[in-house]
Phi, psi and omega in degrees: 000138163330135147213146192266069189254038185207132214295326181268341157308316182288336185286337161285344163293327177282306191308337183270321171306314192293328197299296179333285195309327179304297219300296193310294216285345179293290176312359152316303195241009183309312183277349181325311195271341164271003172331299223276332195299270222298336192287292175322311213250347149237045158042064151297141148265140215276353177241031173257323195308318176301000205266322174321310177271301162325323200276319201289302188295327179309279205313322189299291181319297163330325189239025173267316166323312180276001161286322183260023179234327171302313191277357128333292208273344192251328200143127176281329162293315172304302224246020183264315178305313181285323198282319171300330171304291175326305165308315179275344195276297191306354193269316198280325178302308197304318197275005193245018195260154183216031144224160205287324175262000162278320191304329187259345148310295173317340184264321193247019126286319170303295178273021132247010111323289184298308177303357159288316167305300175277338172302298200305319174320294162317318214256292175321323184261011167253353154290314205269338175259107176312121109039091176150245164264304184320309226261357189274331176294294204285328158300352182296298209301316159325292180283325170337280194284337186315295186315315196267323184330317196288292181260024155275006178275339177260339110015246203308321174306318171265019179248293174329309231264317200284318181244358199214356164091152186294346189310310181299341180250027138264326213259337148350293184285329191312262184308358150297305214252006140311297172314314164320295168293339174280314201275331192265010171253345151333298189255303160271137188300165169253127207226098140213181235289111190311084164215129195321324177263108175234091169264180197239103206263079174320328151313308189295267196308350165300298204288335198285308168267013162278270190343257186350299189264336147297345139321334220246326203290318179297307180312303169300351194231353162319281190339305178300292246251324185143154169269316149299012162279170181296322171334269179311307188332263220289012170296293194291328178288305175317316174296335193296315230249343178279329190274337175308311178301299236266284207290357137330279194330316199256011187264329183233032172282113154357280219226083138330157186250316193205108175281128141341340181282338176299314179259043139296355188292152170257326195296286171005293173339286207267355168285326185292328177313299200319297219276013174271286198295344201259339174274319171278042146228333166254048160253305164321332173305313124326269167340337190238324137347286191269008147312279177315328168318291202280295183296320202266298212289335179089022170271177174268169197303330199271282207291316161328324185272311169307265224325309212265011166295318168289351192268301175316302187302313190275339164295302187318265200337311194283326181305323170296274202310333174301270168341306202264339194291328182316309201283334168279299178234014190072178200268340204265346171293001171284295220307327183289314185294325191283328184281343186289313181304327169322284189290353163286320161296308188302300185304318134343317180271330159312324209276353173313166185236187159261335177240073193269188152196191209278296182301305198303305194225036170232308208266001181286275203308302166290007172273323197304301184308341180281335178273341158290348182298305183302326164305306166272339190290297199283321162286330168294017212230258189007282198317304195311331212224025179279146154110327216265151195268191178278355144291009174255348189293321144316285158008292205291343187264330161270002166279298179300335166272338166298340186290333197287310149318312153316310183313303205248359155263343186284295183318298193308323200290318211277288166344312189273331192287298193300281173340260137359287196276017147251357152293341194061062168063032159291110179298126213262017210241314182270184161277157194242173113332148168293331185317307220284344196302289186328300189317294177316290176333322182287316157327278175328296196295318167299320169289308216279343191262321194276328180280319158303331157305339209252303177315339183288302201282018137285355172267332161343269196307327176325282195303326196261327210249351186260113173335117175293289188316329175254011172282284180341296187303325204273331184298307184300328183280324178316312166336295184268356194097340179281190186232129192298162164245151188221165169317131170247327188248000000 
């Protein structure tokens, strides 16, 4: 078996794991900038187009809790390999697709791919980096490229669209996550949970990820269908009541999918609220940045994709000072200054204009939010996985990213609503008139206030619900070297 018993074996394991993980998170917002292409050349209907992006975000949400507990029980390499495999194929279906529903298939195979992937991913680098300062280093790099994928994906989107056609900012992943998948039985070790009996508890992943993804689905299809419709309703109740059903299920399971015992961590707890809160406000943060780019300032996808480069540089930098700031004063007073600086860019970000500009009302403000992104992505990714012994690490790395994930599609949906009803329905999606750019602007400036409320009540929850005493203790053993003792209940 692979063993990582040497400082530079380990640092080539993180390069492959964070590359992977830039890869998923870039296909989050990659395809953003190509819509109007892909719409135009396989004859979308304008109220299908969102589906490119929706089908990615349902399944990756949906299926990451249960991604990240298969790979506890199957193997954390096997299924970070099966998932890249799963992954590059379906990216090589997509740019080869040539209607709209091969097309929104392939994208909703890509994120059950990626949802294999990343719980597995995560859970190889906190079994592999001991617990402290190494793994507070290694997790910098994490959030480093995680924090920048989103906005090097709209990067990439416009430069791929603009010079190589939209096809490319799919068919991209194919040789990265080949390459990956060849590599990672080289480089990384193979790890889960050591038990004699390894059954599976198939109630439970039915009902958790049918809950998830009909949650993600009700959210992401509000906005269309209404909030207050039959629809969203009993969409979000049907999503309540399966998860109601899963966590029944798992009170009264043998071999559980998810032991109920893992949220005695009171910190594990108070990152997913966080890292819940950390999703709806900057995924929304992306999303309405480039909305304003395109429609009010007029720029095209290649200059929209430049504009998020000083943003992509200063998350990578502030993600490194987060990891040593950790390591120093513990994650959770980093975690609180990065949501302050969040709501301070975002409050900021009210001050746009119709007749703005790029220096003026764009790049101030989103550097401040970058440096809070970075600030808060690496102690919330820390907390979430403190405590937890090595058979939770998958779990514990698919909880936090469904909270984030959950996060960011709930924000946008809510954002885009608040945005929309203070424009007087103007859709910021279409083409516009010029009369409408005040309105929209107005829109904006109302979503941008409301995504700094979600960031305020992420330093709340911060402040209230994540243990001071095991931020202090995980800061001191780093310091020294030991392994903290912490909270449990």
């Amino acid at each position: 078996m692979q063993t990582l018993d040497t400082p530079r074996k380990k640092n080539v394991a993180l390069v492959l794991l964070a590359m992977t993980q830039f890869i998923i998170v870039v296909d989050v917002s990659i395809v953003n900038v190509a819509l109007p292409t892909i719409g135009t050349e396989l004859d979308f209907a304008q109220e299908d187009l969102s589906w490119v992006v929706n089908a990615y975000a349902l399944i990756f949400g949906g299926f990451l809790l249960l991604g990240g507990r298969l790979a506890d029980l199957l193997g954390r390499r096997r299924l970070f390999v099966a998932g890249l495999i799963l992954f590059s194929l379906a990216s090589l279906a997509g740019g080869l697709a040539t209607s709209d529903v091969q097309l929104i298939v392939a994208r909703a195979f890509q994120g059950l791919g990626a949802a294999l992937v990343s719980p597995a991913a995560l859970s190889i680098v906190t079994t592999t980096f001991a617990e402290g300062a190494e793994r507070n280093r290694a997790l910098g790099v994490w959030g480093a490229v995680a924090g920048a994928g989103g906005a090097a994906g709209v990067l990439l989107g416009g430069v791929l669209t603009t010079g190589l056609g939209w096809e490319w900012v799919l068919w991209v992943n194919v040789p990265i996550g080949l390459l990956a998948a060849f590599l990672a039985p080289r480089l990384l070790p193979e790890s889960r949970e050591e038990v004699e009996n390894r059954s599976f508890d198939i109630p439970g992943a039915v009902t958790v990820t049918a809950g998830l993804a009909l949650l993600v689905y009700a959210i992401v299809d509000a906005e269309r269908a209404g909030w207050t419709s039959a629809q969203t309703l009993v969409g979000v109740g049907g999503a309540l009541g399966l998860i109601a059903i899963f966590l029944l299920l798992e009170t009264r399971s043998e071999k559980p999918l998810m032991p109920l015992s893992t949220f005695r961590l009171q910190t594990l707890r108070g990152a997913n609220v966080v890292g819940l809160l950390v999703g709806m406000s900057l995924f929304s943060m992306f999303y309405f940045i480039s909305l304003y780019m395109q429609q009010v300032l007029g720029f095209d996808a290649l200059q929209a994709g430049l504009a998020y480069l000083p943003l992509s540089v200063v998350i990578i930098v502030s993600a490194g000072i987060a990891s040593q700031l950790v390591t120093r004063i513990g994650f959770k007073p980093t975690l609180i200054a990065g949501l302050l600086l969040v709501a301070v860019g975002l409050l900021w970000f009210t001050r746009i204009s119709v007749d703005g500009s790029y220096a003026v009302d764009v790049l101030g403000p989103s550097l401040v939010a970058a440096v809070g992104l970075g600030f808060a992505f690496v102690p919330v990714t820390i907390a979430a996985v403190t405590g937890t012994r090595p058979d939770q690490a998958g779990l514990a790395s698919g909880l936090i990213n469904t909270s984030q994930q959950v996060g960011g599609a709930l924000g946008v949906a809510i954002l885009a609503s608040v945005a929309t009803s203070v424009s007087g329905g103007v859709d910021p999606r279409a083409r516009l008139d010029p009369s409408q750019l005040g309105e929209l602007t107005q829109g904006f400036q109302a979503a941008f206030a409301v995504g700094a409320g979600f960031a305020l009540l992420g330093v709340l929850a911060a402040a209230l619900l994540i243990s001071s005493e095991d931020s202090r203790a995980t800061a001191a053993a780093a310091r020294s070297g030991e392994a903290p003792a912490l909270a449990v209940g």
